[in-house]
C-alpha positions, 0 to 999 in steps of 0.5 A: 658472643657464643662462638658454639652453639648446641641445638636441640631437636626432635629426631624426625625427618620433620624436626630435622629439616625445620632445624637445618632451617633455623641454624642456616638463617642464624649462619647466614646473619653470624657466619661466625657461629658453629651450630652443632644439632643434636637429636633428643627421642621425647615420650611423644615420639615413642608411645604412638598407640594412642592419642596423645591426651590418653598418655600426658598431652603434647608436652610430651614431644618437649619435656625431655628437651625442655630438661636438656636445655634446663641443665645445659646439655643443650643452648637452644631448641627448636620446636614447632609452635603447635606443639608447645604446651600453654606452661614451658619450662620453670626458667625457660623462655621462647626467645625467638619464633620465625616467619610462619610457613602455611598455615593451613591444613592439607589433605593426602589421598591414596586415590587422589581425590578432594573431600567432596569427592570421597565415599561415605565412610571413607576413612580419614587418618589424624591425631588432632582431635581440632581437625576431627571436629571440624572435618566430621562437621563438614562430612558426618559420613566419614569415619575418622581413625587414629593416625600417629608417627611422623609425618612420613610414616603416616604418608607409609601408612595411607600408601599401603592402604590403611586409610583412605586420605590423611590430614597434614599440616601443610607446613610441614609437607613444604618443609619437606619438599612434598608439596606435590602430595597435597591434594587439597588445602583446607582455607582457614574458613574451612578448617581453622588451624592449630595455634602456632601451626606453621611457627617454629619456636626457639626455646632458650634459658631466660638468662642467655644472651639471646640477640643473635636470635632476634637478629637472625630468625625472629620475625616480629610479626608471627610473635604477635600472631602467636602470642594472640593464639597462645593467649586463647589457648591459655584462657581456655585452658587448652590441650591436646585434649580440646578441640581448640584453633585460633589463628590471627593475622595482620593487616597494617596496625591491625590485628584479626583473630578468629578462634573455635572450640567444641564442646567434649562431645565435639558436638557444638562448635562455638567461634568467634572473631576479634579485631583490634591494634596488633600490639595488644595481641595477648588481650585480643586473644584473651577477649576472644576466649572470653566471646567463645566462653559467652557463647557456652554460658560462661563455663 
């Protein structure tokens, strides 16, 4: 067995935290093991002047540590699930995911105030075109501007006045211990998250040994679920482009996914809801896209 392992990661506080998460569960199954994190800076993590589909798609929070992990600079990496493009890596694999955080998006306000309960052309910060679409149905009179950095420099940004409340993942506020800042979670019925929101991948070459993963970190469970949004995402050919969600969740031996997608205009929205056995998770994601596609007309 490998005796040390280096682990790849981002460089935010974010990335930071979720990977101390991952290489303690690891330690605490195989106290045997050194893990040594190493930071790698993505294209994603630079450029944060424009949305993310003007300047190459979310792959660019994961090409360069794609690349480290390809010619063996690093072992294994870890990123969050939401930001794994439909295509990895030529030779690389998702080789384990843990056990889903909350998945549900969360509002921050500078004055403390609910959705409901802010003004008309209130300015709300995000990045996501998915939460734009979905926030503008529930509250057409509310303007939404661009918000890019990590998660603490958009905290920054709406303290010192530039928006009026920001949406976040909640996952990643309780990674950090800044729960207490949530003013209001938005139910999935109400704002349906990201696929993989609240998952944390690890990514390995396909060729290594990788059992000390799924002894340790890899929860069974959130592999189906995510493997059933990804299978959406993948049949729409989804990006960061497309306002796009899926989030499935078991219930015994079955499976439920729900999905939604907009049209370019993020004008009409169209969802649907599958059920069925939750080991064919990858097929009841690729029949719900297929229901979202019925619905506009098969294009």
């Amino acid at each position: 067995m490998i005796k040390k392992i280096i682990v790849g990661t981002r460089g935010s506080s974010l990335a930071l935290a979720q990977t101390r998460l991952i290489i303690a569960a690891i330690q605490e199954k195989f106290p045997q093991l050194e893990l040594k994190p190493i930071t790698i800076s993505t294209s994603g993590d630079l450029i944060l002047d424009q949305t993310l589909e003007k300047v190459g798609g979310k792959g660019l929070f994961v090409e360069e540590i794609e690349e480290a992990l390809s010619t063996g600079f690093i072992d294994i990496a870890v990123h969050s699930m939401k930001d794994l493009p439909a295509q990895i890596g030529d030779g690389l694999v998702i080789a384990a995911v843990s056990k889903r955080e909350d998945p549900r998006d969360a509002l921050v306000t500078a004055a403390g105030l609910k959705l409901d309960e802010l003004p008309a052309g209130a300015v709300i910060g995000t990045s996501s075109i998915r939460r734009e679409t979905q926030l503008l149905e529930r509250r057409p009179d509310l303007k939404v501007a661009l918000l890019r950095g990590n998660v603490l420099t958009r905290l920054d940004k709406l303290m010192r006045g530039d928006f009026d409340g920001i949406i976040l993942a909640a996952a990643g506020l309780k990674r950090l211990g800044l729960e207490n800042q949530i003013v209001q979670y938005f139910e999935p019925d109400e704002m349906l998250p990201a696929v993989g929101q609240g998952i944390l991948a690890i990514q390995a070459r396909a060729d290594e040994e990788v059992a000390y993963l799924l002894k340790s970190v890899h929860c069974e469970e959130t592999a189906l679920c995510a493997g059933a949004e990804r299978a959406f995402m993948i049949r729409l050919n989804g990006d960061c482009s497309t306002p796009i969600a899926a989030y499935a969740v078991i219930s015994g031996a079955q499976m439920t996914v729900r999905g939604m997608l907009a049209d370019q205009e993020k004008r009409q929205i169209y969802r649907a809801v599958v059920t069925g056995g939750k080991h064919d998770a990858v097929a009841l994601g690729e029949k719900l896209a297929d229901m979202i596609l019925a619905q506009m007309g098969g294009d």
